[in-house]
N, C-alpha and C positions, 0 to 999 in steps of 0.2 A: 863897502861892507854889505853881506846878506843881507834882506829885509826879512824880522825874524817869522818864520813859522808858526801860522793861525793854529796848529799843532801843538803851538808850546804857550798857550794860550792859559795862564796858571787861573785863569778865572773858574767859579765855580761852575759845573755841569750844566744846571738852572741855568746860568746865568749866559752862556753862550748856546741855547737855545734849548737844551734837553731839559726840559721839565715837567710838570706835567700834561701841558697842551703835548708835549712831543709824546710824551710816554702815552698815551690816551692814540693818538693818531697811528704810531707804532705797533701797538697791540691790535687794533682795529685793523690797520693793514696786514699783518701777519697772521690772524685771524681768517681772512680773506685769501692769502696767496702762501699758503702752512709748509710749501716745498720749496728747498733751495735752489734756483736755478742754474748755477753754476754746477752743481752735482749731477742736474736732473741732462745738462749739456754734454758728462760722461759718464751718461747711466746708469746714472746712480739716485737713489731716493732716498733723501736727509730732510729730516726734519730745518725748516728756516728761524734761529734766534734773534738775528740780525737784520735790518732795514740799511740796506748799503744806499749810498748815495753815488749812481753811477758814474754822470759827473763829478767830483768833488767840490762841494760849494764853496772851501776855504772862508768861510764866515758868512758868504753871500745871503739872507734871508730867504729870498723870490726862491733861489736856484733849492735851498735849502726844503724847504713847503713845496716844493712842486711834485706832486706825487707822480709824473712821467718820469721821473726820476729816479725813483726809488728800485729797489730789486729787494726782493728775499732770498738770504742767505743765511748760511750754516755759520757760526764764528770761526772755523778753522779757515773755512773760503775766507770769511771776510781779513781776519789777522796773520792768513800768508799769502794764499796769491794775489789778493785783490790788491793788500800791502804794498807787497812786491812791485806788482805792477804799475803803480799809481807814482811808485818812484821811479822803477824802470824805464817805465811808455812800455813796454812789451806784455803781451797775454803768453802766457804759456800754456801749453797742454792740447790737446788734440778732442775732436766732438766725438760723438757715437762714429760718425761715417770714416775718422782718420784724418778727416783734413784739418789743418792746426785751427787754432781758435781766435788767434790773432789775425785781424781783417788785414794788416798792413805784411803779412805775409809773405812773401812771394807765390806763395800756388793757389793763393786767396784773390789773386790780383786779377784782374780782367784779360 
């Protein structure tokens, strides 16, 4: 049987780490980094609501507070592609220059 999904996690917000140490550190960084990078990657300029966790930490604490971690995003980036992709393993979509965005690409490849 699946081991169930840190995702399906019925604990309260708080209580799996979003509270206000997080909300405090979130605005602070978003404050600091106001553009969504995924947009800003197809030239586009959006405001960032979101603090994505590039890695996915899955509960992890360390992985969760490391702020090399973090990115600023739009919630549309964060609750489709980023989604998507975290289930997929695939990036989709292509940068300003055309070439796709997914490093495991083929025309990405060395």
């Amino acid at each position: 049987m699946a081991e169930p999904s840190w995702r399906s996690d019925k604990r309260k917000t708080a209580e799996r780490g979003y509270g206000g140490k997080w909300q405090k550190a979130r605005e602070t960084f978003l404050d600091a980094n106001p553009l969504c990078v995924r947009c800003d990657d197809k030239g586009l300029t959006t405001v960032a609501t979101v603090v994505n966790h590039r890695v996915p930490h899955k509960g992890d604490l360390k992985l969760f507070w490391d702020r090399k971690n973090w990115e600023p995003v739009c919630k549309p980036c964060h609750d489709g592609d980023i989604q998507r992709e975290e289930r997929s393993g695939i990036v989709r979509g292509s940068g300003r220059d055309g070439r796709p965005l997914d490093p495991s690409h083929p025309w990405n490849r060395g």
